[in-house]
SESEZA-804878 format. One record per residue (C-alpha): residue number from 1; residue in one letter; chain; z, x, y. Coordinates in steps of 0.5 Angstrom, whole numbers, plus 500, padded with zeros to 3 digits. Layout:
N
nr=NUM&rest=a&kette=A&z=Z&x=X&y=Y
...
//
This chain:
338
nr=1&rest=x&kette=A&z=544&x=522&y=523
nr=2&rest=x&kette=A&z=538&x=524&y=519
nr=3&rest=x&kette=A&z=532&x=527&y=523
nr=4&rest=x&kette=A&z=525&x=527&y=522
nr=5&rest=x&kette=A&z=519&x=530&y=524
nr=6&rest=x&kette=A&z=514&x=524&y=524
nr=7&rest=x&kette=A&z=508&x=530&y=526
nr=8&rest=x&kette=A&z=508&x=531&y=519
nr=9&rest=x&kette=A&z=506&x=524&y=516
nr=10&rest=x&kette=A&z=503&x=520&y=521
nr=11&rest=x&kette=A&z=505&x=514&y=519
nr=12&rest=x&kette=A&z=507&x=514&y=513
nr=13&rest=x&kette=A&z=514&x=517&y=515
nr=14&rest=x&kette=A&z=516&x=512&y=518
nr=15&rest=x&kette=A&z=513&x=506&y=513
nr=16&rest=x&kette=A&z=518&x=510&y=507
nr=17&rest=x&kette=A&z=523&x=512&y=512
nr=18&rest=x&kette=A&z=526&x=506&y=515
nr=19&rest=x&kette=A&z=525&x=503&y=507
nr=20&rest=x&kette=A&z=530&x=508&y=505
nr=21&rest=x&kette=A&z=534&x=508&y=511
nr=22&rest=x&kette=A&z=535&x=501&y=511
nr=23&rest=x&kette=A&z=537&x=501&y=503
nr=24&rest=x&kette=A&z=542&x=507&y=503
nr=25&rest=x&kette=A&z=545&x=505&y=510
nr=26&rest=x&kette=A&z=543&x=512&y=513
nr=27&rest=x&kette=A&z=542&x=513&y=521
nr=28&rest=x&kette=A&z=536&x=516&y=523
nr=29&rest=x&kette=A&z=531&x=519&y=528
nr=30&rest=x&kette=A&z=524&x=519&y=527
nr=31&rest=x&kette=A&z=520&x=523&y=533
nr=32&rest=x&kette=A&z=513&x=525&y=534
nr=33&rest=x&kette=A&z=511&x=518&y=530
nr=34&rest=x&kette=A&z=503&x=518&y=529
nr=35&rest=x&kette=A&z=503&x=524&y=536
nr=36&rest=x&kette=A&z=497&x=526&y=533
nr=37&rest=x&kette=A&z=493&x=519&y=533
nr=38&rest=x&kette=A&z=488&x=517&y=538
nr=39&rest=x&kette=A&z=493&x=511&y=540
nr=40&rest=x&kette=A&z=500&x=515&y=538
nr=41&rest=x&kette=A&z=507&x=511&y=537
nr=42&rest=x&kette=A&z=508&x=504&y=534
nr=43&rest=x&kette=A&z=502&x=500&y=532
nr=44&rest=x&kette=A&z=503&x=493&y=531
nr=45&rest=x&kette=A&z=504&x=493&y=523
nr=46&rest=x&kette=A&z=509&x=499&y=524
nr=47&rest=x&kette=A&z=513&x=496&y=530
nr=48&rest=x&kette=A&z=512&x=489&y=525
nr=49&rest=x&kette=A&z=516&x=493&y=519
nr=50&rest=x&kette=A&z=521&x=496&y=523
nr=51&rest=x&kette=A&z=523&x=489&y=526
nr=52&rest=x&kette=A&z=523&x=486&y=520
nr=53&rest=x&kette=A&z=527&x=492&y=516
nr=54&rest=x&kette=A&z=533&x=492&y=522
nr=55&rest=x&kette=A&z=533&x=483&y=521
nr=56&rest=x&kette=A&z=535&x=485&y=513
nr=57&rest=x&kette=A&z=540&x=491&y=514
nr=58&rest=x&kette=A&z=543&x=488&y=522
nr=59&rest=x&kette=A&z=540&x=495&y=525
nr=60&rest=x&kette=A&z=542&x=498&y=531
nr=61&rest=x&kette=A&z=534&x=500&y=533
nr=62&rest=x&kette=A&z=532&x=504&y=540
nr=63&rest=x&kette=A&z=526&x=505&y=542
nr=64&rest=x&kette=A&z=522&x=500&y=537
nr=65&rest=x&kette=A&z=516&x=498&y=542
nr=66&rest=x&kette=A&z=509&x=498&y=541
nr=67&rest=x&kette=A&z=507&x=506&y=543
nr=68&rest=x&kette=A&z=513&x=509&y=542
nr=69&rest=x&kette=A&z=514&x=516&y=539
nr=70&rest=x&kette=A&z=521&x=516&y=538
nr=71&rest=x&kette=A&z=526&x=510&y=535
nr=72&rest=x&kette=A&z=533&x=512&y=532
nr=73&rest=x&kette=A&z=535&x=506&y=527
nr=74&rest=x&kette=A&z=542&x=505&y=525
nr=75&rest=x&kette=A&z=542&x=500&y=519
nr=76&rest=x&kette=A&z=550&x=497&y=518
nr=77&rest=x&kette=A&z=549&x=491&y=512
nr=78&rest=x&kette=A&z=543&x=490&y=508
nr=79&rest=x&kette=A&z=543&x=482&y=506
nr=80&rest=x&kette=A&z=536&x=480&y=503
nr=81&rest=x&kette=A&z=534&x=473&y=505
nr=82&rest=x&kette=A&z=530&x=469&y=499
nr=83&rest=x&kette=A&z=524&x=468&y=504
nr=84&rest=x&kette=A&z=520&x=473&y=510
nr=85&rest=x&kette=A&z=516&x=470&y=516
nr=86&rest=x&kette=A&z=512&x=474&y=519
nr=87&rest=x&kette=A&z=507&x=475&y=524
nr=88&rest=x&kette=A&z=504&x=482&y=526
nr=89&rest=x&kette=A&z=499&x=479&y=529
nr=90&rest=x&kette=A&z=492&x=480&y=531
nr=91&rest=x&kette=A&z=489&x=485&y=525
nr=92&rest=x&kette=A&z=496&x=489&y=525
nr=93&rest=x&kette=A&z=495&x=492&y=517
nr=94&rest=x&kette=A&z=499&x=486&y=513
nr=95&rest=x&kette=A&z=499&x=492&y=507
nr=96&rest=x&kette=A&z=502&x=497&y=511
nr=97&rest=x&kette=A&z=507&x=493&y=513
nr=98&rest=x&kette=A&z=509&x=491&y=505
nr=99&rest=x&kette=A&z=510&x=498&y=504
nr=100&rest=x&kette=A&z=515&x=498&y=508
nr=101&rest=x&kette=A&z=519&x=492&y=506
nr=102&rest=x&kette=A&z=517&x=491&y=499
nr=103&rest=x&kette=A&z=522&x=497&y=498
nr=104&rest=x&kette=A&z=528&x=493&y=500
nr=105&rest=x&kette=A&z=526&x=487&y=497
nr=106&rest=x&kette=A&z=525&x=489&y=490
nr=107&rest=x&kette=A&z=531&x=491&y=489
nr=108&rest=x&kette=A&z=535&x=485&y=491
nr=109&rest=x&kette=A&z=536&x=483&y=484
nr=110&rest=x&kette=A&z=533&x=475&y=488
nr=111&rest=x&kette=A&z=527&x=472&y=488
nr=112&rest=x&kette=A&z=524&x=473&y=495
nr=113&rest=x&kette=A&z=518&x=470&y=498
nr=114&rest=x&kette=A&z=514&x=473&y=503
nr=115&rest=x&kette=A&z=508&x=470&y=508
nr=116&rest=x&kette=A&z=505&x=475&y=513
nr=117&rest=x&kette=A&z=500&x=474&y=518
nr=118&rest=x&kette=A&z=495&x=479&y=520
nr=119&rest=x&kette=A&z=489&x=484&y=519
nr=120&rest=x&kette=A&z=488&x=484&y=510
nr=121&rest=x&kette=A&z=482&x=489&y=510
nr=122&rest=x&kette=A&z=483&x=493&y=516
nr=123&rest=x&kette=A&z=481&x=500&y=517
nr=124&rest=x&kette=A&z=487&x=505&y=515
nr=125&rest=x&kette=A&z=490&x=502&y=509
nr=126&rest=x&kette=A&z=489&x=499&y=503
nr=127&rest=x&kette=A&z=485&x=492&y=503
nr=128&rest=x&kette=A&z=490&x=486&y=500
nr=129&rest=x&kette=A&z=486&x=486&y=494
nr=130&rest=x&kette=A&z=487&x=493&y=492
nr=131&rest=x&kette=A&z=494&x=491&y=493
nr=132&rest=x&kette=A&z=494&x=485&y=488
nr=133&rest=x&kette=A&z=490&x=488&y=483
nr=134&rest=x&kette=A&z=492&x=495&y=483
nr=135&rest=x&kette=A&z=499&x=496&y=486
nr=136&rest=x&kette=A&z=502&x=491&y=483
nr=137&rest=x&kette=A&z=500&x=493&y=476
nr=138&rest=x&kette=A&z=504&x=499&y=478
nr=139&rest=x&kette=A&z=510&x=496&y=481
nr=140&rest=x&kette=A&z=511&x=491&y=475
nr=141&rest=x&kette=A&z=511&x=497&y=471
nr=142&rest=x&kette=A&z=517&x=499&y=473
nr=143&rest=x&kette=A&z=520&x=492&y=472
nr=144&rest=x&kette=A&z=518&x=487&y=478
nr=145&rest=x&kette=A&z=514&x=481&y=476
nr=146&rest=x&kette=A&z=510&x=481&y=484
nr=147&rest=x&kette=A&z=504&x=475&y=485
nr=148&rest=x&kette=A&z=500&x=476&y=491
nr=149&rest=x&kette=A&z=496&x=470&y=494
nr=150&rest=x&kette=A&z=491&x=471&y=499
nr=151&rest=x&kette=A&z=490&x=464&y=503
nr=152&rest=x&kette=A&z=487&x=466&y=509
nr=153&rest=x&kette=A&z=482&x=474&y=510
nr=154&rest=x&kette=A&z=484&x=478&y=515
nr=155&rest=x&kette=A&z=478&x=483&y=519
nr=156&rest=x&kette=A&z=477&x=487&y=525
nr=157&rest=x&kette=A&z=479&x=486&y=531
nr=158&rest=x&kette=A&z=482&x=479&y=530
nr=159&rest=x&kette=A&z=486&x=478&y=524
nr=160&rest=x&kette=A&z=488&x=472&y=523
nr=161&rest=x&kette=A&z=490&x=473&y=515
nr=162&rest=x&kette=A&z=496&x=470&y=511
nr=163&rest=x&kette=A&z=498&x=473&y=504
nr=164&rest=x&kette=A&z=504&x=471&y=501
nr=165&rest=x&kette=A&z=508&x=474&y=496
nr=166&rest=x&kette=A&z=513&x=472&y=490
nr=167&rest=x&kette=A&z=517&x=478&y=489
nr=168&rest=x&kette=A&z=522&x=478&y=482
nr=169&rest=x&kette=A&z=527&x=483&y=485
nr=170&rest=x&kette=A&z=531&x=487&y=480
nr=171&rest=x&kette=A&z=537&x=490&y=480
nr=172&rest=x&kette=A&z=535&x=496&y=477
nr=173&rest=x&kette=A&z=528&x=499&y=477
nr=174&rest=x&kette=A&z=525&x=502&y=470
nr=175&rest=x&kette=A&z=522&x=510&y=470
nr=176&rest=x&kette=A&z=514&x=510&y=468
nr=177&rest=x&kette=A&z=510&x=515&y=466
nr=178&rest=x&kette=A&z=503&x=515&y=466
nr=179&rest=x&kette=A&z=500&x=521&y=464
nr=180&rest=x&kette=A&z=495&x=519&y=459
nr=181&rest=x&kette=A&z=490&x=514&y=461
nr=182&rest=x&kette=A&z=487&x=512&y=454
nr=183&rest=x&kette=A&z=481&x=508&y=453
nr=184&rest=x&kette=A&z=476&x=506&y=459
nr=185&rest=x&kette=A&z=476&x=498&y=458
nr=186&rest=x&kette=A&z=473&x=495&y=464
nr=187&rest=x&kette=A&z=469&x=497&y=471
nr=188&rest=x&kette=A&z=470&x=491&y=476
nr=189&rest=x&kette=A&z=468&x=490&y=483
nr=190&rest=x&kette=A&z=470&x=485&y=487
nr=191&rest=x&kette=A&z=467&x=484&y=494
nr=192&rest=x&kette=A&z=469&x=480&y=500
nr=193&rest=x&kette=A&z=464&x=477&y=505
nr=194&rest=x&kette=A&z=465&x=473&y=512
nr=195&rest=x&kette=A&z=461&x=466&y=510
nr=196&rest=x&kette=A&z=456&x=467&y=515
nr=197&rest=x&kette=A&z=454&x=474&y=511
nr=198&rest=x&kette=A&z=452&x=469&y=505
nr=199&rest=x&kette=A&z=445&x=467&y=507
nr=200&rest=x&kette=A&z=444&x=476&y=507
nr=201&rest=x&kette=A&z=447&x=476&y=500
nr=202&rest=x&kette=A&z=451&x=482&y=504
nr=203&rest=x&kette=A&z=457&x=480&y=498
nr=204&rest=x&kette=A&z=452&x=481&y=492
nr=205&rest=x&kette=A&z=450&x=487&y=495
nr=206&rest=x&kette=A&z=456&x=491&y=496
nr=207&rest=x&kette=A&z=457&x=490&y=488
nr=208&rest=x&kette=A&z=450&x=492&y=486
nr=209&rest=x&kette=A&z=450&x=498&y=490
nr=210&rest=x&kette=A&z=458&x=500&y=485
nr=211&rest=x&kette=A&z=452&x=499&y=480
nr=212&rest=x&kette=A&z=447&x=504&y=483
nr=213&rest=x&kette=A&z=453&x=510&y=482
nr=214&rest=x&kette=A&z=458&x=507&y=476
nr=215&rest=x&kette=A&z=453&x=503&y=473
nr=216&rest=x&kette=A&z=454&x=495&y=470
nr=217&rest=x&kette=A&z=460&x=493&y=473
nr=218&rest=x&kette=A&z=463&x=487&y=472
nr=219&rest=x&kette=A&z=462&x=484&y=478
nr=220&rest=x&kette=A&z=465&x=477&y=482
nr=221&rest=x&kette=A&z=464&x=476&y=489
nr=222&rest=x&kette=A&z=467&x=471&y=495
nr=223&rest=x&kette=A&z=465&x=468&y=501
nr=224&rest=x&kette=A&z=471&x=466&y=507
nr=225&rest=x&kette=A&z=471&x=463&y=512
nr=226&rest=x&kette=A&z=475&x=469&y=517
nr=227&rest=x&kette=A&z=476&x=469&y=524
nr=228&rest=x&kette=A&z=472&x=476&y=525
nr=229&rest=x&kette=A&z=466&x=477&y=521
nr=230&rest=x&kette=A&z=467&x=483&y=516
nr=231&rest=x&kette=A&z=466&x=485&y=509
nr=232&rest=x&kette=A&z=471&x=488&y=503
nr=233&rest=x&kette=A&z=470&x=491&y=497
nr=234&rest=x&kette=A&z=474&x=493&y=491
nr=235&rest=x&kette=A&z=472&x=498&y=485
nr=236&rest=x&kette=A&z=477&x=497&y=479
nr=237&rest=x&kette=A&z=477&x=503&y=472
nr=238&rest=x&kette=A&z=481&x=499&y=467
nr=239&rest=x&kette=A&z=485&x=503&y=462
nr=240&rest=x&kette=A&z=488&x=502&y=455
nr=241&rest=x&kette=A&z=494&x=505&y=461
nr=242&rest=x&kette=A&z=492&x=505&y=468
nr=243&rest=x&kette=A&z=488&x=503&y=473
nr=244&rest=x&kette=A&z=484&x=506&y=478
nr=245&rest=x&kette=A&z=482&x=504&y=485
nr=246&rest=x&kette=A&z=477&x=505&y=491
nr=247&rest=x&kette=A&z=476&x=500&y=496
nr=248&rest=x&kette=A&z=472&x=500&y=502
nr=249&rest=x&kette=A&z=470&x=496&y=508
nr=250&rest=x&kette=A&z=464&x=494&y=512
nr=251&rest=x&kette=A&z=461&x=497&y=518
nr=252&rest=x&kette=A&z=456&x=496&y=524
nr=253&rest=x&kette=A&z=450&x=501&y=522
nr=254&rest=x&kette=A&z=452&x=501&y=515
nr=255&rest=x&kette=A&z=448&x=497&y=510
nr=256&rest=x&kette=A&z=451&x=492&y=504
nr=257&rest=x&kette=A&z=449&x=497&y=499
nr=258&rest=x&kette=A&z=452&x=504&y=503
nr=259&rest=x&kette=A&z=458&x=502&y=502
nr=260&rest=x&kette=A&z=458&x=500&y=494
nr=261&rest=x&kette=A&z=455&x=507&y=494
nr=262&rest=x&kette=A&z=461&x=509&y=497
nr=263&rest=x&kette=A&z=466&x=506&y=493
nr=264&rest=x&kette=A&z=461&x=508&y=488
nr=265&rest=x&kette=A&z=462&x=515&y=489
nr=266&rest=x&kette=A&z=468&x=515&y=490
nr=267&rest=x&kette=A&z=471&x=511&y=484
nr=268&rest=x&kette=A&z=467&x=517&y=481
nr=269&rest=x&kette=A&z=470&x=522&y=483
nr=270&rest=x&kette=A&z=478&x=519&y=481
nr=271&rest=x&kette=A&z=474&x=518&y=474
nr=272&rest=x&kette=A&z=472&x=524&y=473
nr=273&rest=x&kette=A&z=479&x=527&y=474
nr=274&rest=x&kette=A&z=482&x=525&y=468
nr=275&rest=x&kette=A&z=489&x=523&y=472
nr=276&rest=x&kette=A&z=493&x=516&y=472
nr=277&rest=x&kette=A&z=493&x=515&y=479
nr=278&rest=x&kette=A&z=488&x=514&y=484
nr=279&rest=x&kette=A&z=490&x=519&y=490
nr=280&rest=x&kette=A&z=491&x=512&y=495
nr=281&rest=x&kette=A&z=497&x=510&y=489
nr=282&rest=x&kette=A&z=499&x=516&y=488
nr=283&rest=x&kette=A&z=504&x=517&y=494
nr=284&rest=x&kette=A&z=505&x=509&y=495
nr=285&rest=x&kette=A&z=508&x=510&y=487
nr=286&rest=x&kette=A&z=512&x=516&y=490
nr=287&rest=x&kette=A&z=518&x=511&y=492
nr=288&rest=x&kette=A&z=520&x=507&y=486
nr=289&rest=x&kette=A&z=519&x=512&y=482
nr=290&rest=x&kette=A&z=525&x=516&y=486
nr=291&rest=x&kette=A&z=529&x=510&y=487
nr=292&rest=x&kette=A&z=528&x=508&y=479
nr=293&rest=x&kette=A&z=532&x=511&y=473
nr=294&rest=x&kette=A&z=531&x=517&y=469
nr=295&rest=x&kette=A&z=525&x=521&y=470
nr=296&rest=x&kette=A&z=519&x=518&y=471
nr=297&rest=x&kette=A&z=512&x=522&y=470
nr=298&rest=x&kette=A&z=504&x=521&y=472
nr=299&rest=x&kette=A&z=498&x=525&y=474
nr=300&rest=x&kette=A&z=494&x=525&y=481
nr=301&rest=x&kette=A&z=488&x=526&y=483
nr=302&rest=x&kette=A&z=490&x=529&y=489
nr=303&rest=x&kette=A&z=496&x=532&y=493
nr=304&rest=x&kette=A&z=494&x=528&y=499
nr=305&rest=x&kette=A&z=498&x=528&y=505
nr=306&rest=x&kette=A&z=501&x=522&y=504
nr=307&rest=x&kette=A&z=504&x=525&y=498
nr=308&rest=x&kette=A&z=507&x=531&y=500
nr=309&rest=x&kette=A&z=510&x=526&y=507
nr=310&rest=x&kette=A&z=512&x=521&y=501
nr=311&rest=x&kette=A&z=516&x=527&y=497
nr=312&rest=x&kette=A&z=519&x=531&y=504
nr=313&rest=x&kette=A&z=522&x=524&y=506
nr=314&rest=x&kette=A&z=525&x=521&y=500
nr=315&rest=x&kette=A&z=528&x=528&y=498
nr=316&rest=x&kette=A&z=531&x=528&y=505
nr=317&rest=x&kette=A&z=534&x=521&y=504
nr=318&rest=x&kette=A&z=535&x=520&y=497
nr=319&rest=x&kette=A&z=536&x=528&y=495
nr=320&rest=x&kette=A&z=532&x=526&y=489
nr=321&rest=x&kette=A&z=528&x=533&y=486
nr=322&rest=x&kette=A&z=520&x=532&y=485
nr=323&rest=x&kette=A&z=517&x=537&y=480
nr=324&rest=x&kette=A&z=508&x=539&y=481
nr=325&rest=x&kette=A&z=505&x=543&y=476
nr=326&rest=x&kette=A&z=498&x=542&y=476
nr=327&rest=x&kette=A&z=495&x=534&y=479
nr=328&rest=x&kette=A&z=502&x=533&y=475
nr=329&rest=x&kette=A&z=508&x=530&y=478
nr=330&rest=x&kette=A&z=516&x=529&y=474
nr=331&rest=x&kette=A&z=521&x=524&y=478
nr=332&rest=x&kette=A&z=528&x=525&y=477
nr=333&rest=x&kette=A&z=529&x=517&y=479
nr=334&rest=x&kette=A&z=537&x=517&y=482
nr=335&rest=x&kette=A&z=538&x=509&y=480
nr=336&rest=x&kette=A&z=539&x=507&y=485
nr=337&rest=x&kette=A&z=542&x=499&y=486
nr=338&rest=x&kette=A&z=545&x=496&y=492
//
């Protein structure tokens, strides 16, 4: 059985784990999961993808309760259905339960639909929209047509979300390269709002804040009806051969226009880098490119945590090799098919 210190990644190694775990049928232990969070142990979303996982490979799982900072998971037969339901409930991270599923089911070689229930722009992950317009993108480089419909916003605390996910499995996912971005094509920005938030025009002004730091955008913006009132905002660089991300959500105390500048400065930042991928893609990339076959080669904006947790686990599970040099990063996929 293969054991894992869950202190180094809070819970990214047990998003990454329990995918790998649940393709290659290998056991595992997980401990110490999320220990150094204010509230260690299972969340809603994470306690959702290991059920959710364990269903799809018939696990023997101990432990999986909400809180718990210990599970052992004993995968035996993986069948992938051609549709998920799933209920995280309340604003548990639909996006960080993708992470942990989207693994498995793309290499099905099936058409699999997915809807989940849940929090779409919760604090701690990547907004749904980030998801459509920039993780996809990444993910059909590798060969895996993906659509990602939002029918329903999801904020803090009360959720309510739904999404659904038309996935194209393959057999075998392609190695990418992203090194060189080439031209800049496009500034975008798309910025969500709660409908009792129209009459302050917060939506509009989230995106004229982007403009204050990147300059003109252009910029499209929606107002939903959501069981929690709360704003999201998405900031998009549009490359000849990549695309960088920064999203942002809004909070009590802060104006419409701090966060656009926020994401503004921050979406900046990833520009000025000269890197494919922004630091929020560069760990969620690291899986595929190992489980793909032949090398796969990209530069970051930075070795974040999640991106040395990411490496550490996939090379533990899969006995893939990672090369860094510099903000470089060279995948020696294994070619894995199931």
């Amino acid at each position: 059985m293969i054991e894992l210190d869950g202190a180094i990644g809070y819970g990214q190694v047990l998003r990454t784990a329990i995918a790998l775990s649940t393709l290659t049928l290998q056991p595992i232990r997980i401990f110490n999961i999320r220990i150094n969070r204010p509230n260690p142990g299972l969340r809603p979303q994470h306690l959702a993808g290991v059920l959710e996982a364990a269903k799809l490979c018939h696990a023997e799982i101990k432990n999986a309760k909400i809180g718990s900072t210990e599970i052992i998971y004993i995968p035996k037969r993986l069948e992938v259905p051609e549709r998920i339901v799933t209920d995280i409930r309340t604003a548990g991270s639909i996006t960080l339960f993708l992470q942990t599923i989207l693994p498995i089911v793309v290499l099905s070689n099936k058409r699999v639909s997915l809807t989940i229930f849940g929090g779409t722009d919760v604090p701690g992950s990547p907004t749904i929209n980030y998801y459509k317009r920039v993780f996809s993108y990444y993910l059909e480089n590798f060969g895996v047509k993906i659509n990602v419909d939002i029918e329903k916003y999801g904020f803090y605390p009360k959720g309510g979300g739904k999404v659904k996910v038309e996935i194209e499995g393959v057999k075998l996912l392609h190695s990418v390269k992203f090194v060189e971005r080439g031209s800049l094509r496009e500034v975008l920005a798309f910025s969500i709002a709660s409908r009792e938030l129209q009459k302050a025009k917060v939506a509009e002004r989230q995106i004229s804040g982007v403009e204050e730091i990147i300059g003109k955008v252009n910029g499209s913006y929606q107002y939903v009806d959501t069981l929690s009132t709360g704003t999201s905002l998405l900031a998009i660089a549009e490359y000849d051969n990549c695309v960088l991300g920064k999203d942002g959500l809004g909070e009590k105390g802060k104006t419409a226009e701090d966060v656009g500048r926020e994401v503004g400065m921050e979406l900046k930042k990833s520009m000025e880098s000269a890197a494919c991928l922004d630091k929020f893609m560069a760990d969620q990339i690291l899986i595929f490119a190992a489980l793909a076959k032949g090398t796969s080669e990209f530069t970051i904006e930075e070795f974040t945590d999640h991106v040395e947790t990411n490496l550490a686990v996939c090379e533990k599970l899969l006995n893939t090799k990672f090369v860094k040099s510099e903000n470089k990063i060279k995948v020696e996929g294994i070619g894995f098919s199931i």
